[in-house]
C-alpha positions as CSV (number, residue, x, y, z in Angstrom):
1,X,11.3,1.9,13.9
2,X,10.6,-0.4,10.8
3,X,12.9,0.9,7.5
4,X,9.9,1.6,4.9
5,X,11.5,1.6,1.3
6,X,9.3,2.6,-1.9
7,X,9.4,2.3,-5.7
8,X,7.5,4.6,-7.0
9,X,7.5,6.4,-10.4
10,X,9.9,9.1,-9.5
11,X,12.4,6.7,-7.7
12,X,12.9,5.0,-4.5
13,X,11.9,6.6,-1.7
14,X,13.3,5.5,1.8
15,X,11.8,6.5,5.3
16,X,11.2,5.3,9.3
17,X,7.5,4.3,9.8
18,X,5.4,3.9,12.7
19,X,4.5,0.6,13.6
20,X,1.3,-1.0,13.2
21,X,0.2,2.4,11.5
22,X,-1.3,1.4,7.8
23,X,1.2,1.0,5.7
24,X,-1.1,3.4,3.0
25,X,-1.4,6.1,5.3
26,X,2.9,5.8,5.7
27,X,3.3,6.0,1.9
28,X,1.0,8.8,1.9
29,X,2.9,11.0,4.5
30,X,5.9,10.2,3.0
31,X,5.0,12.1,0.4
32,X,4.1,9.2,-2.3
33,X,0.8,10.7,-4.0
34,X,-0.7,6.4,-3.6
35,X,-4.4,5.7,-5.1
36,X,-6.9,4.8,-2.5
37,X,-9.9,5.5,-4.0
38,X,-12.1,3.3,-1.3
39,X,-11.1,5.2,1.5
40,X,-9.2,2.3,2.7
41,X,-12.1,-0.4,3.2
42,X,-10.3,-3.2,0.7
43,X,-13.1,-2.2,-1.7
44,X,-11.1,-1.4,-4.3
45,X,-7.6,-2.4,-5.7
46,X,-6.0,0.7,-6.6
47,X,-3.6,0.8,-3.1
48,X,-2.2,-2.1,-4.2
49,X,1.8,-2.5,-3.6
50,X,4.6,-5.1,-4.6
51,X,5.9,-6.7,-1.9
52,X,9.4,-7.0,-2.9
53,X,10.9,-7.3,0.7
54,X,9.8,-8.0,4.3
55,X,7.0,-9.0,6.4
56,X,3.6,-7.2,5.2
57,X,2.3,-9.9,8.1
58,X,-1.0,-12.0,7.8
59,X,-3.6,-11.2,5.0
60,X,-6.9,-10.9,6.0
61,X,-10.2,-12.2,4.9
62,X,-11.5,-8.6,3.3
63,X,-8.4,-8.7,1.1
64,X,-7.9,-12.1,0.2
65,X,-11.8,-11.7,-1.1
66,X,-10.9,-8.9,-2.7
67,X,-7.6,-9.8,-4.3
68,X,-8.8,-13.3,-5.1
69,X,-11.6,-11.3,-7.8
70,X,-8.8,-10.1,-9.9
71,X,-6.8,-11.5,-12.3
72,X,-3.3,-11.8,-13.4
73,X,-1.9,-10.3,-9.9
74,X,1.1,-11.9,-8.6
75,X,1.6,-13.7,-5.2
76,X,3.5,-10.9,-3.5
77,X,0.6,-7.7,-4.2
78,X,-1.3,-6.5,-1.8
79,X,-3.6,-3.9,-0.3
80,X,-1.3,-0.9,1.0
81,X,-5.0,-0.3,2.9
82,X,-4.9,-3.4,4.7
83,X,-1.4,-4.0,6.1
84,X,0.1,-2.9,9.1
85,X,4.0,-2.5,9.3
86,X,5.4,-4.6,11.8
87,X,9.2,-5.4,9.5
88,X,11.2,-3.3,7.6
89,X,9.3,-3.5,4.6
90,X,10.3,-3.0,0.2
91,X,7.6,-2.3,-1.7
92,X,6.6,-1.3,-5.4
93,X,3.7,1.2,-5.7
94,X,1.5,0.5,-8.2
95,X,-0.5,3.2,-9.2
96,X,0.4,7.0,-8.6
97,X,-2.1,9.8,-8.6
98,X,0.2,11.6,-10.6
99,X,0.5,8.6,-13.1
100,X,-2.9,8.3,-13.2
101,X,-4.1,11.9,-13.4
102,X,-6.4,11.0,-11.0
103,X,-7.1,12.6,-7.2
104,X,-6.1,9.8,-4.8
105,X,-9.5,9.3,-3.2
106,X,-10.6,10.1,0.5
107,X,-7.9,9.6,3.1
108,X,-8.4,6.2,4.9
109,X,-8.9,5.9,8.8
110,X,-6.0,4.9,10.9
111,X,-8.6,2.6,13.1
């Protein structure tokens, strides 16, 4: 089982995920309160993580379109929405529904 490790606002959190599972929907059940406000469709940037370890694997041509509209993002961010763990994986999460007194958005579909 892939070693999933996340920095998130109220420390590092550390837990076995699923493989090929999205890596949001991991986060999520692990009891990190992650942004996806799209539902999980790369529509939106606000599951974005910081790679800081691993192999997220291949991006794909929804989030490189979307990624590629905003600026000032560094090499290594990605859509939590849009990868599937296949490595051990460290991450940074970016924005917290907590932090941003916000409801996290409908739950995306594990399809």
């Amino acid at each position: 089982m892939p070693r999933i490790e996340a920095e998130t606002a109220g420390g590092v959190v550390a837990f076995e995920g699923k493989p090929e599972r999205k890596l949001v929907l991991e986060l999520e059940d692990a009891g990190i309160d992650i942004l996806h406000r799209c539902g999980g469709n790369a529509k939106c940037t606000t599951c974005r993580v910081e790679i800081l370890a691993g192999d997220p694997g291949e991006i794909g041509e929804a989030e490189r379109n979307r990624l590629a509209v905003e600026q000032d993002l560094a090499e290594n961010v990605r859509l939590s929405c849009q990868v599937r763990v296949i490595d051990d994986l460290k991450v940074k999460v970016i924005n917290q529904a907590s932090v941003r007194g916000m409801d996290a958005g409908p739950r995306p579909v594990d399809n």
